[in-house]
N, C-alpha and C positions, 0 to 999 in steps of 0.2 A: 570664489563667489562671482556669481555673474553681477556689474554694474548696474544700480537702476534705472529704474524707463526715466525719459527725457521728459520733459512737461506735455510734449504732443501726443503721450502713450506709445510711439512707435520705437520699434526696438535700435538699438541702436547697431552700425555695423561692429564695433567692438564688443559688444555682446554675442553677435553670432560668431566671431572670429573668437572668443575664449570657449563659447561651445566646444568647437571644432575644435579644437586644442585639447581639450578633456577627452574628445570623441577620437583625436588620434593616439592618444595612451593606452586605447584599449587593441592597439598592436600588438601581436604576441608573436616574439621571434621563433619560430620553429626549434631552432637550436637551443633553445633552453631547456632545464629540469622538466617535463612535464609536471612532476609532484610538489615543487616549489612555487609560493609567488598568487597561488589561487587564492586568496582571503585577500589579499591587496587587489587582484584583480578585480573580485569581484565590489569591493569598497568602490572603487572607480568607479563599475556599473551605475552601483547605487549613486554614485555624483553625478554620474552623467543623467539618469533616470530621474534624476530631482531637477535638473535644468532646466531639460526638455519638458516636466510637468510643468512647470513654472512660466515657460515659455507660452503654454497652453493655455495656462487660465491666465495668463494678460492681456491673452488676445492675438498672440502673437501665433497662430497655430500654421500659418503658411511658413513662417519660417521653421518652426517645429520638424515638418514634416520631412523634409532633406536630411534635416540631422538626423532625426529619428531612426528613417531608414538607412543610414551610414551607422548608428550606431549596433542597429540590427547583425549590418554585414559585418561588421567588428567582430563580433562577440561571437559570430555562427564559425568563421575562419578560426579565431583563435583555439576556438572548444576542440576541432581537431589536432590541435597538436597538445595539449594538457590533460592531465587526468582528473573527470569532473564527476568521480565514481559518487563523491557526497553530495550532488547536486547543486552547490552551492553559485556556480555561475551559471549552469542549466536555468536555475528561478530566476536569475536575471535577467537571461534571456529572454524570459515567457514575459516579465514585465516590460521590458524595453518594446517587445512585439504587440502588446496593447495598447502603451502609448502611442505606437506609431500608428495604431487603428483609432484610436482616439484623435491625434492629430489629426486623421484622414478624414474621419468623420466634420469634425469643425472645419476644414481647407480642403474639400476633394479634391486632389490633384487626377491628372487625365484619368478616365476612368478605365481604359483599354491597356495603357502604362500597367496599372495597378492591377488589373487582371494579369497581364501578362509575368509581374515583377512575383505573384501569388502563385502563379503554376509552375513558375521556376522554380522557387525555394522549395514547393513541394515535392515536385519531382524530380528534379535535378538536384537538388539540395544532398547536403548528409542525415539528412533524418531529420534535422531539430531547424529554426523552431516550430513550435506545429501552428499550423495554419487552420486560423476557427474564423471559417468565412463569416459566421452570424456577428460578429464584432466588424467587419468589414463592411458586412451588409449595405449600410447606408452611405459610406463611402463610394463604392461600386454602382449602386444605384443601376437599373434595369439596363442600362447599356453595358456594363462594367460587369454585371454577371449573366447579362447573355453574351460579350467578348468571352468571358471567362471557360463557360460549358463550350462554347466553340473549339478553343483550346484543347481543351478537354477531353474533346472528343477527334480532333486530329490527333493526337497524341495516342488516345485511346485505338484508333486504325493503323496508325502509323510504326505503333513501338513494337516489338519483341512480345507478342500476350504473356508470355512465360517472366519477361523483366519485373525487377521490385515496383519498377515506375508505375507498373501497368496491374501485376497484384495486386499493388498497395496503397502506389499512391493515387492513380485513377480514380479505385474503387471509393478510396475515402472522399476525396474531390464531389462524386457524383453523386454519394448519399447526402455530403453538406449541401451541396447544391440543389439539391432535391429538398433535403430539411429547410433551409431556407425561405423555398418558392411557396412553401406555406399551403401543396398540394401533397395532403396524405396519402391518396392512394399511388402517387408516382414516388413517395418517400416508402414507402411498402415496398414496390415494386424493385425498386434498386437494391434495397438489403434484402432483396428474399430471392435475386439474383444465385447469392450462393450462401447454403442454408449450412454449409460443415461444421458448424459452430455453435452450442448451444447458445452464445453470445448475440449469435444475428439475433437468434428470437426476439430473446430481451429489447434490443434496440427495435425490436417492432412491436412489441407489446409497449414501450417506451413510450412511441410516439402514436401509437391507437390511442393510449388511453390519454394522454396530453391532447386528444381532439377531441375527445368525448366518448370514443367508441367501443366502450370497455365491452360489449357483445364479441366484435372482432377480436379484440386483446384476448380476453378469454378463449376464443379457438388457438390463435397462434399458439399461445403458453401452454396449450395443454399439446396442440402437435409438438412441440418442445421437448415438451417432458415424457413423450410418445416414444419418443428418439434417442433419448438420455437420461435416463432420470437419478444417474449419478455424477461425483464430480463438484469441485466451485460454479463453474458455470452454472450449472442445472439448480442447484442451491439458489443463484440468484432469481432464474427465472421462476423456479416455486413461488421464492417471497415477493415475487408481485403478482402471481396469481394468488395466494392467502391473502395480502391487502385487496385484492379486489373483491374477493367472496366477503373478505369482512364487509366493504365497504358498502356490499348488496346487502349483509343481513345475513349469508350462509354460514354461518357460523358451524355450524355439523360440516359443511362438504369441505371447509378449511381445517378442519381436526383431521379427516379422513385424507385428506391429503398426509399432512405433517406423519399421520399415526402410520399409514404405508410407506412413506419414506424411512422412518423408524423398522422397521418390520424388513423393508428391502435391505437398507446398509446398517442400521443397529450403530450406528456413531454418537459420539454424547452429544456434539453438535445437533444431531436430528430429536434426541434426545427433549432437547433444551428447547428447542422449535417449537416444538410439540407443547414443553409446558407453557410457553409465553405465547400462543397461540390459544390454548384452552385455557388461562388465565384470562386473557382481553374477553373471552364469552362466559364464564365462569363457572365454567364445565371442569376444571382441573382437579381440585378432590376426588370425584368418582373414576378419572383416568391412570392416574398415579400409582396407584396399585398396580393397574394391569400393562402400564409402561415401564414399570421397574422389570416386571419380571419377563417383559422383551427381552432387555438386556443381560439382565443374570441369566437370563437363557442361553443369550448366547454365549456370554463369557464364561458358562461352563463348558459348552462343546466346542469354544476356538478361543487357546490360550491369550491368540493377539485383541480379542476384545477384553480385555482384566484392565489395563491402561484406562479403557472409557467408560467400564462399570465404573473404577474407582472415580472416576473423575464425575459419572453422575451423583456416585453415594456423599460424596464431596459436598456435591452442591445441592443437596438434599439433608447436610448436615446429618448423616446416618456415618458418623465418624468412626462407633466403636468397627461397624461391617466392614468397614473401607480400612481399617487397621489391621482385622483379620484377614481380610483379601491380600493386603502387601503381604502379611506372613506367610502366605500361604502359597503366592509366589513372586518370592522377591525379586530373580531372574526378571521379573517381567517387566520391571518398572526401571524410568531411567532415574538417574543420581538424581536428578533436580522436582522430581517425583517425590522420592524418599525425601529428599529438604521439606518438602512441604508438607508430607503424611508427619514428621519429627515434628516441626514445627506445632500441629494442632495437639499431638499427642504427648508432647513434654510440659504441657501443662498442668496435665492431670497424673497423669501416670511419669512420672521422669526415667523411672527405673525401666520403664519396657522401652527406650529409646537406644538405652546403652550398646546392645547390641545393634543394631543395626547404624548406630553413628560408628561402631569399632569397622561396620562392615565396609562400608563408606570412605573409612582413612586408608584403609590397606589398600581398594581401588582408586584412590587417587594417589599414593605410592608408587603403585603398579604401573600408573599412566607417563610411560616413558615420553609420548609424543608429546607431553604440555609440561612449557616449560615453569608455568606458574604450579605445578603439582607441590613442592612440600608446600607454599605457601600456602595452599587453599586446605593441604593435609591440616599444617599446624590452625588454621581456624577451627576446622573440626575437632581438632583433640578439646580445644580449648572451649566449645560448645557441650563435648563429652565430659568434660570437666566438671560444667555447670551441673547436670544433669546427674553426674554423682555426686555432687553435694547434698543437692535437692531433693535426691534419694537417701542422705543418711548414709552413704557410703564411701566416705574420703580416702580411706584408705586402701580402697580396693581403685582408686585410680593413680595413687601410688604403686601399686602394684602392676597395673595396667602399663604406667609411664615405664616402670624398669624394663616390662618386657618388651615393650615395644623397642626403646632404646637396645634391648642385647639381640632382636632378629634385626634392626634395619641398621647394627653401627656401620657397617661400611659403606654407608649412606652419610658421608660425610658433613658435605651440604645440609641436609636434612638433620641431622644432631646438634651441627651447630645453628640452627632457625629454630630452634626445640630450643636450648639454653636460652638463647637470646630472651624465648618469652617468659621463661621463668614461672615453667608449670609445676613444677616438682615442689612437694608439699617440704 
């Protein structure tokens, strides 16, 4: 723990110098485990992140700002040589880089400095941590991000056009800086530079309609969806064209949207669209009929839609169709599919599960590649089990258990995980 302030509020130099000391722990020798030692690391973060907050709201934020950005560089160096696949020191990094905009904000330090120390990390940097000018913003102040776009745009003539610097990180640089400046149409202009993306859209239907200009927003998203109108991407940029027609009142031209989307890819996803779109205008009773049988349309003439019929009949609670559907092709469905069809259907009916949980055991048998396979077998039997109780038929799982025991005994492993549970009546 850092020492407390002295009666005169200023900080004392042994308080910066135990900082710093915390801030030098977060050294990571190259030579080590990279998969070892991350949870303690990132523990440090968080002490050091509590310091430096601390440091800030007493007022202390000039001193703040050195450490901060020492802790910065710690934690960016380190991250290359550890593995931070669970992101657990990656968020500390994002935190420690807002405190240090935070400090900056309270103590601008030179403002040309911190342009310059912003373009490095972004461009020269390993990727991380990302650089969100609009938290900078007031640190930097008009000298510090007209230093900054200068940068920027040397960088921008100077580098390799083909380099990641100049891809990626230019490009991102110039639309923040553009976002910033608080001028739409030069924030337009920069992402619509290069349109490959259904994503650009988005970000410019984004930022029309955060200025008021949802006339313009509405052209961009519909040249959008002009371009693409499948895919995640294109999904996003739909749903903010249907909140905008809601938001006018078009309630009919956002159904017609959803209902051709439906109609193009037939996904339950667009499905679902559809109904929670006609639900907010309360038009969905009269559609529902003629949306269901989009989809059974299509999952009679292409087997690979049966997975998102049953998954609309699902959520339509039309359980018994959605039962006969599996049956009819079980090929189609994956294992954790069948969990869930069992699942609603061994309530009522237990006896029509038997089959298809026997079908279940034998493919997780069969799955040489996973080495939890008899464990996950024997919970299924033991599920199968229930199921012939609750049917009235105990003895036909007696049965069941013998034979399954005389085709898989050379499944050693597997007989004895069977015994252990002691399913045998």
């Amino acid at each position: 723990m850092v020492p407390p302030f002295g009666l005169n509020g200023s900080v004392a130099d042994s308080q910066v110098i135990e900082v710093r000391r915390l801030i030098d722990g977060l050294r990571w020798d190259r030579r080590r485990d990279p998969y070892r030692g991350r949870r303690e690391y990132g523990a440090r973060a968080d002490e050091v992140a509590a310091e430096i907050d601390r440091l800030i709201k007493r007022e202390a934020a000039a001193q703040a700002v050195p450490l901060a950005r020492r802790a910065v560089e710690r934690v960016t160096s380190a991250l290359l040589h550890m593995d931070d696949s669970s992101g657990i020191v990656g968020d500390r990094l994002g935190e420690l880089m807002l405190l240090y905009a935070k400090a900056c904000t309270a103590a601008p330090p030179d403002a040309k400095r911190l342009a310059a120390w912003l373009v490095k990390m972004r461009l020269d940097g390993p990727g991380w941590p990302e650089t969100r000018l609009a938290v900078f913003k007031d640190a930097l102040g008009e000298r510090g991000l007209a230093e900054l776009a200068r940068l920027v745009e040397d960088r921008r003539a100077a580098d390799d056009p083909d380099s990641w610097a100049v891809l990626v990180g230019v490009r991102d640089l110039r639309e923040q800086l553009a976002a910033v400046s608080g001028d739409v149409d030069a924030h337009v202009t920069v992402l619509a530079e290069d349109l490959r993306g259904t994503y650009r859209y988005t970000k410019i239907v984004k930022a029309l309609r955060a200025a008021g200009r949802d006339g313009d927003a509405e052209w961009w998203a519909r040249e959008g969806l002009a371009r693409d109108r499948a895919g995640h991407q294109a999904d996003q940029l739909r749903d903010r064209l249907v909140d905008l027609l809601l938001d006018h009142g078009r309630g009919d031209e956002a159904i017609a949207l959803r209902r051709a989307a439906l109609e193009h890819r037939t996904m339950h996803i667009d499905y679902i669209a559809l109904r929670k779109t006609a639900e907010r205008v309360g038009q969905w009773p009269d559609l529902r009929d003629s949306a269901l049988s989009v989809i059974r349309g299509r999952a009679q003439v292409d087997r690979r839609y049966v997975t998102d019929l049953l998954n609309v009949l699902i959520a339509e609670k039309l359980l018994n169709e959605a039962w006969g559907l599996a049956v009819a092709h079980p090929n189609e469905l994956h294992e954790s599919e069948w969990f869930r069809l069992i699942e609603l259907r061994e309530i009522d009916q237990p006896a029509d599960v038997i089959a298809p949980y026997q079908d279940l055991i034998e493919l997780q048998l069969a799955a040489t590649g996973d080495k939890y396979r008899y464990n996950k077998a024997v919970k299924t039997i033991i599920r199968l089990g229930e199921a012939y109780r609750r049917s009235g038929d105990e003895s036909g799982f007696a049965g069941y258990l013998a034979d399954l025991r005389e085709r898989h005994k050379r499944k050693t492993s597997f007989i004895a995980k069977l015994d252990r549970a002691r399913l045998d009546p």
